[in-house]
C-alpha positions in Angstrom: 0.0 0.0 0.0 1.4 3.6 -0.7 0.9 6.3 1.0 1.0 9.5 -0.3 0.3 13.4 1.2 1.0 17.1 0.6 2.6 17.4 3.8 4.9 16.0 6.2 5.2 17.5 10.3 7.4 16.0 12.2 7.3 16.7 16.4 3.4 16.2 17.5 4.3 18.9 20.0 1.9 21.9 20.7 3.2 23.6 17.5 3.6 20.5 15.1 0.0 19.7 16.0 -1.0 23.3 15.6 0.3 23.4 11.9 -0.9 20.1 10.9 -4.9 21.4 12.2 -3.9 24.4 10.6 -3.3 22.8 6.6 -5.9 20.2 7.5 -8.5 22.2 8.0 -9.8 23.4 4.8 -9.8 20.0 3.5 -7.6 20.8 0.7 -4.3 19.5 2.0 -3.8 16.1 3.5 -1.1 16.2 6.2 1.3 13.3 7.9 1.5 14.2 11.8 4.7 11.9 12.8 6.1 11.5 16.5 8.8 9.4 17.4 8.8 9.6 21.1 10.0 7.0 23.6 7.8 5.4 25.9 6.2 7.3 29.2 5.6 4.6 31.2 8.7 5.2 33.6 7.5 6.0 36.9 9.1 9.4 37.0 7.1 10.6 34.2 3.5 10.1 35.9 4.5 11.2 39.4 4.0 15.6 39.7 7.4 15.7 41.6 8.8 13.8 39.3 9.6 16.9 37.4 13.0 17.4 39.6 14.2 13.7 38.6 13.3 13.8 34.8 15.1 17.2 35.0 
């Protein structure tokens, strides 16, 4: 199967997923929204004062 749009964003941060909304919207453009994060299942990561220790 191939896959094909007008658009690539990489980062599905606050402003990557901004700007993919953004040329979505109309329907005109098709957009790829691509995050490569790792995994946030460490304790640290879902524990408020973990902040201090990811940090």
């Amino acid at each position: 199967m191939s896959l094909s749009f007008d658009h690539l964003v990489v980062g599905a941060g606050s402003e990557g997923c901004i700007l993919a909304n953004r040329l979505s919207e109309s329907g005109k453009y098709s957009v790829a929204l691509v995050e490569a994060g790792g995994s946030d299942k460490h304790f640290w990561i879902n524990t408020p004062l973990g902040v201090g220790q990811i940090l």
